[in-house]
C-alpha positions in Angstrom: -36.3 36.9 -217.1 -37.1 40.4 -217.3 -35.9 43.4 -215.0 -38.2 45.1 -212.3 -40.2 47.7 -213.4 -39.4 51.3 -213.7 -42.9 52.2 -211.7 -44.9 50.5 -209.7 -48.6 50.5 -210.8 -49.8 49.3 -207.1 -47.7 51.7 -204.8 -47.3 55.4 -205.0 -44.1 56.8 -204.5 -43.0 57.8 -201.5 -40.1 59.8 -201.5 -38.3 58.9 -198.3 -40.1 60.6 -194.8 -39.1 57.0 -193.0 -37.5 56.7 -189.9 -35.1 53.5 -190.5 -33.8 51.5 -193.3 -36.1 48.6 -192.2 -39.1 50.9 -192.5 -38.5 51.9 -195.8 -37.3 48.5 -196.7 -41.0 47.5 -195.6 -42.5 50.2 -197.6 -40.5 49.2 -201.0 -41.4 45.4 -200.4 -45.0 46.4 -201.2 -44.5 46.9 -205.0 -43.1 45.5 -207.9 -39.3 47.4 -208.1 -36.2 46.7 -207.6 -32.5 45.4 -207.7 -31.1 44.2 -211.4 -27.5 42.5 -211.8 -26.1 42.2 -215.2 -23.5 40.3 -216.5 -20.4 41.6 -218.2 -22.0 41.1 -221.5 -25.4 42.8 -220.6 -27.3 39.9 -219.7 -29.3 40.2 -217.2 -28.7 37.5 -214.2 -30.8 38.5 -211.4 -33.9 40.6 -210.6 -34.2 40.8 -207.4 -38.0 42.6 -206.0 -37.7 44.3 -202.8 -40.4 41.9 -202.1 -37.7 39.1 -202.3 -35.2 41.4 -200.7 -37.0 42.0 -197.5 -38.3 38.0 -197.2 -34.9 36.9 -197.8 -33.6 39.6 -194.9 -36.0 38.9 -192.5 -35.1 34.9 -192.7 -31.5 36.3 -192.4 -31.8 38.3 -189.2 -34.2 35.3 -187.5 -31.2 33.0 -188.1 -28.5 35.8 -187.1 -30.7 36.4 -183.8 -31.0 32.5 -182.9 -27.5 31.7 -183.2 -26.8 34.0 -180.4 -25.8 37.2 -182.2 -26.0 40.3 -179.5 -27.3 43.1 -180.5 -25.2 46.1 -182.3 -22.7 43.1 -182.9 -20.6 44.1 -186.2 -20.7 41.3 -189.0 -17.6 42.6 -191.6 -19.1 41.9 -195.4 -16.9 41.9 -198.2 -18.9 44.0 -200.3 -19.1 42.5 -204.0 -22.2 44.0 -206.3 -24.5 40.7 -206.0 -28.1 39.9 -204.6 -26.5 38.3 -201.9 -24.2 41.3 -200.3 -27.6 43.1 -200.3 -29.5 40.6 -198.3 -26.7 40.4 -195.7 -26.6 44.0 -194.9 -30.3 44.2 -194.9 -30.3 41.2 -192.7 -28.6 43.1 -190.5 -30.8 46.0 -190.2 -33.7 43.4 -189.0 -31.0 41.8 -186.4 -30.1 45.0 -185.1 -26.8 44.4 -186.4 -23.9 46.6 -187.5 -23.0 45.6 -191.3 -19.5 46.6 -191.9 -18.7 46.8 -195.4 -15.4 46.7 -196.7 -13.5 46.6 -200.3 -12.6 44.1 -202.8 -9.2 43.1 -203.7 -7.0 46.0 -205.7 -4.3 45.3 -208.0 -1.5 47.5 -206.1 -0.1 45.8 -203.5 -1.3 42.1 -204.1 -2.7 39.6 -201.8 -0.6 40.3 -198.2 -1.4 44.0 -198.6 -5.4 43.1 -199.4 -5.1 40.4 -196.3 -3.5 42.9 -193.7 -5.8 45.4 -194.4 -9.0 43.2 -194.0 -6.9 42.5 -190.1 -6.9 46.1 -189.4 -10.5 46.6 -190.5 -11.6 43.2 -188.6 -10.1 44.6 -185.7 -11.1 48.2 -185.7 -14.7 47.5 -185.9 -14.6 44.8 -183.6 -16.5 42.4 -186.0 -17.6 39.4 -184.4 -18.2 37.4 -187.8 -17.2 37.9 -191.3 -18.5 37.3 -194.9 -17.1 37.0 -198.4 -18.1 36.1 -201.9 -17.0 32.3 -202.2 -13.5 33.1 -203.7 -12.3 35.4 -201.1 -13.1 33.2 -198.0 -9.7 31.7 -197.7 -8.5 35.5 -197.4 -10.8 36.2 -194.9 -10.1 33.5 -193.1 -6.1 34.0 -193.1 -6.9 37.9 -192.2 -9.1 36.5 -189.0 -6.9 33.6 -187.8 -6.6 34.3 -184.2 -8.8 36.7 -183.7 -12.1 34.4 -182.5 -14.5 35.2 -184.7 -17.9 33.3 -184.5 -18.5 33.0 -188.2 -16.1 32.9 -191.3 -17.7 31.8 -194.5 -19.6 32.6 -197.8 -23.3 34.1 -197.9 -24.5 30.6 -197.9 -22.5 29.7 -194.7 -24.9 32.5 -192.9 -28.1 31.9 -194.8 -27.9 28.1 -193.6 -28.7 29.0 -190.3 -31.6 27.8 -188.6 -34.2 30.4 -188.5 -36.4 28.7 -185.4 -39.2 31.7 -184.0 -37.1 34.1 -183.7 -38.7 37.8 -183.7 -36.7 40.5 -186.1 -35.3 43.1 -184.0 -34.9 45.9 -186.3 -32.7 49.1 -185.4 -34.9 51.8 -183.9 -34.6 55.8 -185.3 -32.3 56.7 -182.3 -29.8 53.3 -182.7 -26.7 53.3 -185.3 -27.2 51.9 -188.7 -23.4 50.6 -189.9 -20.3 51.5 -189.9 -18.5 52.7 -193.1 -15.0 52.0 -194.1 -14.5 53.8 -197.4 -11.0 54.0 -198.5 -8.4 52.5 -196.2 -5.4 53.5 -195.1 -1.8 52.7 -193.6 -3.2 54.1 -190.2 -5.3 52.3 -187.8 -8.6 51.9 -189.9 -11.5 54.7 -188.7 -15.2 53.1 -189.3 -17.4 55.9 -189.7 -20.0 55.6 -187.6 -23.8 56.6 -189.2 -26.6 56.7 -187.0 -30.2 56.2 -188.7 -31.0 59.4 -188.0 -27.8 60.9 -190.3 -28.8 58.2 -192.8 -32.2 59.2 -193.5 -31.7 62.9 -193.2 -29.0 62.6 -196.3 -31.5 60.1 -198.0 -34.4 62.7 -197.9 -32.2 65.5 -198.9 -30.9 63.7 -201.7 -34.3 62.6 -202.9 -35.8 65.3 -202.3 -33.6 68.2 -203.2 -30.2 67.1 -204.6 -32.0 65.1 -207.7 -35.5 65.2 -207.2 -36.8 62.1 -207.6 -39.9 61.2 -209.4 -42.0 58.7 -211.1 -40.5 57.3 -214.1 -37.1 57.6 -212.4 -34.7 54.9 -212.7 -31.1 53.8 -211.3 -27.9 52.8 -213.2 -24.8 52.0 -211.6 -21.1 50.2 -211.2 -20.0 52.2 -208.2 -18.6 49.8 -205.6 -20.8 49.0 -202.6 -18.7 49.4 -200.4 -18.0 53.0 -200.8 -20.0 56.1 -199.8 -21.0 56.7 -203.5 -22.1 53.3 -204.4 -23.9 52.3 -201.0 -25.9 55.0 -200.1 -26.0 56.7 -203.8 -26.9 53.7 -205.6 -28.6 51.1 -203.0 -30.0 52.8 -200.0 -31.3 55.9 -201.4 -33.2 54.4 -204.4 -34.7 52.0 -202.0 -36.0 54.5 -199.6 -37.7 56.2 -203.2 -38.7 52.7 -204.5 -36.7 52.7 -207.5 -35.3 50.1 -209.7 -31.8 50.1 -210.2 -29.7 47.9 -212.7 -25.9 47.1 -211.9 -22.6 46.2 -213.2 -20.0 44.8 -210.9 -16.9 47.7 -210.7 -14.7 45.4 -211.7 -16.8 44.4 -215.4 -16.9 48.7 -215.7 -13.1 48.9 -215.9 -13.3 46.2 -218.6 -16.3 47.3 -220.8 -16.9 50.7 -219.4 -19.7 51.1 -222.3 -21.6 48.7 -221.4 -22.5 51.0 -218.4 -24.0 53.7 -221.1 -26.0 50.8 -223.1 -27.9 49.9 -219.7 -28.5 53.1 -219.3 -29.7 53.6 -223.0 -31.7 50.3 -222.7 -33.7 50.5 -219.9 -34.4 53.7 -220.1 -32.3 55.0 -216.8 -32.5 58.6 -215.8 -30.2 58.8 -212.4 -26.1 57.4 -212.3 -22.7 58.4 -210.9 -19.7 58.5 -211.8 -16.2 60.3 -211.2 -14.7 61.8 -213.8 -12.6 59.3 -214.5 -15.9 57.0 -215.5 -16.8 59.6 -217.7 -13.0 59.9 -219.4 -13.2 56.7 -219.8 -16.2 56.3 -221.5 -15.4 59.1 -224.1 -11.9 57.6 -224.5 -13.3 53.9 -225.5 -16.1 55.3 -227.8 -13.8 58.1 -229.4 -11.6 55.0 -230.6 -14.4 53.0 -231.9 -17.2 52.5 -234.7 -21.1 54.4 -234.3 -22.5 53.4 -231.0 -26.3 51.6 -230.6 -26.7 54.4 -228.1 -29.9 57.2 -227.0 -28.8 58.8 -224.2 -32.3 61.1 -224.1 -33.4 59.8 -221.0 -30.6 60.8 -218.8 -31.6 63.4 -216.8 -29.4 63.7 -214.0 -25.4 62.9 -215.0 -24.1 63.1 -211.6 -20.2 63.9 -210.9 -18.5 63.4 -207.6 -16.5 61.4 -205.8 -13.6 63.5 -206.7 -12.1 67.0 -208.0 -14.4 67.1 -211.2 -12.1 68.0 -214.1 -14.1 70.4 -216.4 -11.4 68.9 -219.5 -13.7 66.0 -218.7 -16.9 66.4 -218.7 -16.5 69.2 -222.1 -14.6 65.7 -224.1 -17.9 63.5 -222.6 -20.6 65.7 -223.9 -18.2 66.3 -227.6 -18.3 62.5 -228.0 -22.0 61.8 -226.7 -23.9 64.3 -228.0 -24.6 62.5 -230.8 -26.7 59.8 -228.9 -28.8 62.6 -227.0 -26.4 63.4 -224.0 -27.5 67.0 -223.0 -24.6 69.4 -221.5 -27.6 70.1 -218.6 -27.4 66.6 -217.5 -24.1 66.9 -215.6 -24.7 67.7 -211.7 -21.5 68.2 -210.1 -21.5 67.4 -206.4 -19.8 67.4 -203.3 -19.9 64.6 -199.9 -17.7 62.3 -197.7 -19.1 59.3 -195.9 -18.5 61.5 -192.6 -21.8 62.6 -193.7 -23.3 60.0 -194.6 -22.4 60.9 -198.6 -23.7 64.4 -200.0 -23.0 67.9 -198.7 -24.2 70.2 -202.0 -25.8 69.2 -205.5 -25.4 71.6 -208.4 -28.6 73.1 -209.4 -30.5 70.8 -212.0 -30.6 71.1 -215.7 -27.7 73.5 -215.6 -24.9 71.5 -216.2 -21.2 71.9 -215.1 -20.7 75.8 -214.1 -16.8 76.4 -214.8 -15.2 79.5 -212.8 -12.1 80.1 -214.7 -9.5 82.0 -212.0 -6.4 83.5 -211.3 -4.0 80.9 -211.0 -1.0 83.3 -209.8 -3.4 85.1 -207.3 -4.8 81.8 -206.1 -1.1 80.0 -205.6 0.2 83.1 -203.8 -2.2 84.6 -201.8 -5.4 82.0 -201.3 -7.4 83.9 -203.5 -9.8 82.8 -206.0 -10.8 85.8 -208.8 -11.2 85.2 -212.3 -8.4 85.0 -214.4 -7.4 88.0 -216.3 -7.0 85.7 -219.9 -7.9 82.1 -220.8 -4.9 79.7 -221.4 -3.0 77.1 -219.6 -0.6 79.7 -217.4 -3.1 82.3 -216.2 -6.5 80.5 -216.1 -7.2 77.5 -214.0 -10.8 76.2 -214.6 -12.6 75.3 -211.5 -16.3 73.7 -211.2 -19.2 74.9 -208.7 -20.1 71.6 -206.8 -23.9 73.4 -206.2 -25.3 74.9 -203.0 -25.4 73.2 -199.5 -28.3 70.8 -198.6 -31.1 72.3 -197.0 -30.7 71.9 -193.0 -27.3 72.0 -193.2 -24.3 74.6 -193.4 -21.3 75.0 -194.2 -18.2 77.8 -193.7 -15.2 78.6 -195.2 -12.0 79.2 -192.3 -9.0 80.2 -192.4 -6.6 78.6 -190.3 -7.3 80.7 -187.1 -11.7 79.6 -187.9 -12.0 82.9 -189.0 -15.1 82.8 -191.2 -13.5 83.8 -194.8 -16.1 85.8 -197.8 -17.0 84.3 -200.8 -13.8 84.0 -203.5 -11.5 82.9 -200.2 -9.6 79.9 -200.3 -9.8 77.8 -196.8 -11.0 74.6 -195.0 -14.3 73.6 -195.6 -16.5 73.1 -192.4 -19.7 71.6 -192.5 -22.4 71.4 -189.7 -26.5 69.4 -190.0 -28.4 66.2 -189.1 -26.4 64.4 -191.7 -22.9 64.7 -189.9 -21.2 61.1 -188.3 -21.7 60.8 -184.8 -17.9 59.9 -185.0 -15.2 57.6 -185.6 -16.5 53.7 -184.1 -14.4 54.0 -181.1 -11.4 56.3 -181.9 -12.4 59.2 -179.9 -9.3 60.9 -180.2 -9.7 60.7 -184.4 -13.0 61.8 -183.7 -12.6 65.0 -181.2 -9.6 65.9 -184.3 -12.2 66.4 -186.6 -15.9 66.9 -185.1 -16.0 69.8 -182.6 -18.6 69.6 -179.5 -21.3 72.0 -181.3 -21.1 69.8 -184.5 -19.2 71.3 -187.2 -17.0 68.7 -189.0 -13.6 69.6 -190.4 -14.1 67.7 -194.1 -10.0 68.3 -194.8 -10.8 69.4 -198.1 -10.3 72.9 -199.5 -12.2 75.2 -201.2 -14.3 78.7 -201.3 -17.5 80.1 -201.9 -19.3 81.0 -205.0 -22.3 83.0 -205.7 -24.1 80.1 -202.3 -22.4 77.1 -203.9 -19.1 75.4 -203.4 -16.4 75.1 -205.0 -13.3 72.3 -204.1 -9.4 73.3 -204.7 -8.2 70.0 -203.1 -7.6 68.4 -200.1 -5.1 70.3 -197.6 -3.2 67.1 -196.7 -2.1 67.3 -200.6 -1.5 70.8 -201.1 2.8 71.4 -202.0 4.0 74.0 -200.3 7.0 75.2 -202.2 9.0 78.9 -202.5 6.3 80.3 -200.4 3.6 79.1 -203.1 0.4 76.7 -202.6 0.8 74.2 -205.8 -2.4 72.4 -206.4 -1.3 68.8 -207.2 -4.2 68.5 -209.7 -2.6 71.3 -211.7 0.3 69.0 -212.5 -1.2 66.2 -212.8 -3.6 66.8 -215.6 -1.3 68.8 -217.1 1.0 65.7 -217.8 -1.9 63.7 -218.4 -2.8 64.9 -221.6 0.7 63.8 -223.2 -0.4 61.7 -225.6 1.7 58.4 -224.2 -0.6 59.3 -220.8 -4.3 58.5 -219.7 -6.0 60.0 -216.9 -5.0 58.7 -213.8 -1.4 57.8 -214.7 0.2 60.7 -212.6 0.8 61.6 -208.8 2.5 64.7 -207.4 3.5 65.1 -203.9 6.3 67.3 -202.4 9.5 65.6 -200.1 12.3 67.4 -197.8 14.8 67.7 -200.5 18.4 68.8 -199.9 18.9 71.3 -197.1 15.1 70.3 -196.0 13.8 72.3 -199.3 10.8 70.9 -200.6 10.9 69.2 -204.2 8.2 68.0 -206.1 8.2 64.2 -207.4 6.1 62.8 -210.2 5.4 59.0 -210.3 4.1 58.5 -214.0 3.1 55.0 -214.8 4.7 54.3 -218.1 3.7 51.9 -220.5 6.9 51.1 -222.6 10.6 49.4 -221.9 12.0 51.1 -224.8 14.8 53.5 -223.3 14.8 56.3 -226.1 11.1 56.6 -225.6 11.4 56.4 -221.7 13.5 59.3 -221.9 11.6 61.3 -224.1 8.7 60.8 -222.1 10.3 61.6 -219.0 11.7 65.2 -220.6 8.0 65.4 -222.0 6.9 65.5 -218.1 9.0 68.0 -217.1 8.1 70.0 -219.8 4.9 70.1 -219.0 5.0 70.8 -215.7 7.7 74.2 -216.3 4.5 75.4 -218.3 2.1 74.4 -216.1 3.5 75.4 -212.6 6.8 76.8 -213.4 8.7 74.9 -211.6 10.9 71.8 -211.6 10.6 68.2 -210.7 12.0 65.2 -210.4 10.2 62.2 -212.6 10.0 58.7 -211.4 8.8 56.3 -214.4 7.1 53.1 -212.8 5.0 50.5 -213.9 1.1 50.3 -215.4 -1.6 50.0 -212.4 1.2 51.1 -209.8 -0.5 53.9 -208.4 -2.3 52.9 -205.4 -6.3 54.1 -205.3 -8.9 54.2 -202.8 -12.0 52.0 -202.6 -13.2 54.5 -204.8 -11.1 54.9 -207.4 -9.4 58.0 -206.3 -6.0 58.5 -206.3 -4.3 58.2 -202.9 -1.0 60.8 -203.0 -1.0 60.1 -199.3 0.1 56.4 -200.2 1.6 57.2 -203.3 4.2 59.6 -201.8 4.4 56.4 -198.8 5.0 54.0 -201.0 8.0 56.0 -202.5 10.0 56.9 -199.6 9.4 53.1 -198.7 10.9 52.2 -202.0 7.5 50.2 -203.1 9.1 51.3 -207.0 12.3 50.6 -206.3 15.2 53.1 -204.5 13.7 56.7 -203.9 16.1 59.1 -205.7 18.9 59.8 -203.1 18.6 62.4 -201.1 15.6 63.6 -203.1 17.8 65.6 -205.2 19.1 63.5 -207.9 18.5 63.9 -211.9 15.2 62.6 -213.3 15.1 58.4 -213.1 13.3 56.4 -215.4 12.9 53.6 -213.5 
C-alpha cells in the first residue's frame, strides 16, 4: 500500500472559493489525494482517496436519509483519528445532518467522569443518535440510557443501513454545518454552533492568507479531531485545498511523539500543528536519545497554537532540530477559538517566532505592556506576536468600560468577521454573554496590540488578582517547570479566598516520587521559585502524575484544576487555605 499523492497530476489546485463542505468534498473526489493513517510504529494502515471518501459518504447519508433521519438532526460521533470518523461526519454533510463531535476518554477522572460528560454533551446538542469506535460503545450506551436515542452503535452499526433510492440532501451555503464541542466543562456543555458560511470564510483565509497553500504542499498531523485545531486545521481545510494529509492517533503521539517528526521527514510534509507542548516534547525525547534518521528541510510552515506559545519552547525545539534542517523561520505562531470557526491571526511567514521581551513590573501593576528595561527572569517577561488579524476580519483591544485601548495596552480581546459562531446551539443566554447584536465576540482571552499583530497575556478567567497586582499564572508556572524533577505541564496556579477573604495562591505540582526527603525538597524548590519569579508566596500541593485535568486539547484547565481542589479531588484542601505547604 502506498500513501496518496502529494499532487494530483489530473486536478489543478483549487484553493478553497467553495460554498459548502459537500462542494469541495466533490471537487477533491476528482483527484488522486488524500487521507493517510499510520500505525504507532509508522506503518501505514489506510489510504483513504477523497474519491473513496465522498462514495463511502454519499452511501452513508442515503442510508441516514432512508431510515427516517430529519433534517439538521444531530448524530453525536466520538471522534477517534480513523477512516471511519471521517466518513461519518461527511456522511452527514450529504444528509443534511449536524455531526457533533466530541472527545475521547482522558486519564483524569476515569470512566464515570468520561460517561457523565458524554450525558451532558448528548443532551445539550439534542443528538438523536450516537457513534463510537467499537470499544467505547458500551460507554455510550450507559451515557444515553434513557434518553431515546434512535441509534447507539459502532461505525458499522450506521453503515449497515439500507441505502434504497434515496437522494443526498447536502447542507446548502445559508444552513449550519456542525456543532463543535471542544473542551468540556463542569457547566452545562455549549456546542458551538458554525454555519457554512463561517466555515468556509476561515477555510479560505487560512488557505489563502494564514499559510498559503500551494502545490507540493502536504499535511501532517496527531491533533485530536475533535477539537478546533485538529478538525478544521488538519481535515477540513486540507480537503477544501486538495491535499494529502498523513495521521497519527493523539493518543500514539503521547507515546512516540517522534514518530510525528519522521512522517513528516518521510513523506516529505510541509504544513503541521502543534502546541507547545508537542514541540517540548519532541525536543525533550530526542535531546535524551542517540542521532535521529531525520531531514526536516521540507517543513515550511511550523505552526504554534492552541495555547500561550512559550518562546523557552520553541528556542529548545530549533537547538535540538537544527541539525536535521529545522529552520527558526518555520515557526508560525497563531491565534483562534472554535467560536470562530479556528484562526483569528497567523504570524507573517518565514519569520519565525517574534519575541517582545516587557516590563513585567509595569505589566503586573498597571496593564501595560513596554519593553523591559534589562533581560533576566525578574524584569523581562518574553511574550510572542501571534501575527496580524485575517483579512475581513477585526479585532479591538477594550478595557473593561469597551473603551478601545492603543497598541502596548493590556485588555480583552474582541474580535468581529464572517468567521464568527452564529452562537451557542440553543443557550441563548451563553450566547447574548459573549456575542453582541452588531457581531463582535468577547474571545475571554487577554492580550494587546503590537506593531498590527496580537499578542496573548492569558485568559481573564485565570488572571490572580493579588495585593492590587495582576499575576499571570503562566509566569509561575513555567517558572517551576524548569526544576529539573518537573516537565512541562506538571504545574497549575490559581488564586482562593484565604483567611480574612485575602487571596492566596495554590500550586498543584504533580510529583513523581514517594520518597519524603525529596518530597520536601521539591516542595521548598517550588516556593523558591516562585519568590523569584513573582515575589510572592504560595502554598504547594504535591499530587500525583497525570492529575491535572486537560482539555480536549491538551491545555491545561486551571478552571477545573482550582474545582477539583476545593472539591478535594487530591485529597483535603489545605484548611482554611492558609495552612503550611502539604505534600500530599
Amino acid at each position: 500500500m502506498n500513501p496518496t499523492p502529494t499532487d494530483n497530476d489530473n486536478l489543478p489546485l483549487q484553493p478553497a472559493g467553495f460554498s459548502t463542505l459537500s462542494e469541495a468534498l466533490d471537487y477533491a473526489a476528482r483527484g488522486k489525494t488524500g487521507f493517510n493513517f499510520y500505525s504507532a510504529k509508522g506503518d501505514l494502515q489506510t489510504a483513504q482517496s477523497y474519491a473513496e471518501l465522498r462514495e463511502r459518504a454519499i452511501r452513508l447519508a442515503q442510508g441516514l436519509i432512508t431510515a427516517g433521519f430529519e433534517p439538521e438532526a444531530r448524530i453525536l460521533l466520538i471522534a477517534d483519528t480513523t477512516p471511519d470518523f471521517m466518513v461519518m461526519f461527511f456522511g452527514c454533510q450529504y444528509a443534511g445532518l449536524l455531526a457533533v463531535p466530541v472527545s475521547l476518554p482522558t486519564t483524569l477522572g476515569g470512566k464515570d467522569a468520561y460517561i457523565a460528560g458524554l450525558r451532558r454533551q448528548i443532551e445539550g446538542s439534542g443528538a438523536v443518535a450516537a457513534m463510537a469506535p467499537d470499544e467505547l460503545v458500551d460507554y455510550l450506551r450507559e451515557a444515553a440510557e434513557g434518553l431515546n436515542l434512535r441509534l447507539i452503535g459502532g461505525a458499522k452499526d450506521f453503515f449497515d443501513m439500507p441505502s434504497g433510492s434515496a437522494k443526498p440532501r447536502p447542507f446548502r451555503a445559508d444552513e449550519r454545518g456542525y456543532l463543535q464541542y471542544s473542551s468540556g466543562s463542569t457547566r452545562a456543555p455549549l456546542g458551538v454552533d458554525i454555519p457554512q458560511r463561517a466555515l468556509m470564510a476561515n477555510c479560505h483565509a487560512i488557505i489563502n492568507h494564514g499559510l498559503q497553500a500551494r502545490s507540493g504542499d502536504r499535511c501532517t498531523s496527531w491533533l485530536p479531531l475533535y477539537h478546533d485545531m485538529g478538525l478544521v486545521g488538519f481535515m477540513l481545510t486540507p480537503m477544501m485545498c486538495q491535499l494529502s494529509v498523513d495521521y497519527m492517533a493523539t493518543r500514539d503521539f503521547a507515546r512516540r511523539s517522534l514518530l510525528w517528526l519522521s512522517l513528516i521527514s518521510r513523506n516529505r510534509g510541509t504544513l503541521s500543528y502543534s502546541p507547545s507542548f508537542g514541540y517540548d516534547l519532541c525536543a525533550r525525547r530526542a535531546s535524551t536519545g542517540s542521532k535521529l534518521d531525520l531531514d526536516l528541510s521540507c517543513w515550511r510552515a511550523a505552526g504554534v497554537g492552541g495555547d500561550m506559545v512559550q518562546p523557552g519552547v520553541l528556542k529548545h525545539f530549533i537547538e535540538v532540530f537544527g541539525e536535521y534542517g529545522f529552520r527558526p523561520t518555520t515557526f508560525v505562531p497563531s491565534y483562534g477559538m472554535a467560536e470562530t470557526v479556528l484562526a483569528v491571526s497567523f504570524a507573517p511567514l518565514d519569520t519565525g517566532a517574534i519575541v517582545d521581551e516587557v516590563d513585567r513590573k509595569k505589566m503586573a501593576e498597571e496593564g501595560i505592556a513596554v519593553p523591559a528595561p534589562g533581560a533576566g527572569e525578574e524584569q523581562a517577561r518574553p511574550l510572542v506576536a501571534c501575527g496580524k488579524t485575517l483579512p475581513g476580519h477585526r479585532t479591538e483591544i477594550r478595557d473593561e468600560q469597551g473603551n478601545v485601548l492603543p497598541e502596548r495596552r493590556i485588555g480583552r480581546i474582541f474580535v468581529k468577521g464572517p468567521s464568527v459562531m452564529a452562537g451557542y446551539f440553543q443557550h441563548k443566554e451563553a450566547t447574548d454573554a459573549v456575542l453582541s447584536a452588531d457581531g463582535w465576540l468577547d474571545t475571554g482571552d487577554l492580550g494587546y496590540g503590537l506593531n498590527d499583530q496580537l499578542v496573548i497575556t492569558g485568559r481573564s478567567k485565570d488572571l490572580i488578582l493579588t495585593n492590587g497586582r495582576n499575576i499571570w499564572p503562566q509566569d509561575i508556572e513555567w517558572a517551576v517547570e524548569v526544576l529539573p524533577a518537573l516537565r512541562r505541564g506538571d504545574v497549575a496556579a490559581f488564586s482562593v479566598n484565604g483567611a480574612h477573604d485575602q487571596e492566596e495562591v495554590v500550586l498543584l505540582v504533580q510529583c513523581r516520587t514517594n520518597d519524603s526527603a525529596a518530597r520536601t525538597q521539591l516542595v521548598k524548590e517550588v516556593e523558591a521559585a516562585v519568590q523569584r519569579s513573582a515575589a510572592l508566596a504560595c502554598k504547594v500541593y504535591l499530587i500525583e502524575p497525570r492529575g491535572l485535568p486537560q482539555t480536549s486539547s491538551g491545555k491545561l484547565s486551571r478552571a477545573k484544576a482550582k474545582a477539583n481542589y476545593l472539591s478535594g479531588v487530591y485529597g483535603p484542601p489545605l484548611a482554611g487555605h492558609n495552612a503550611a505547604s502539604v505534600a500530599a
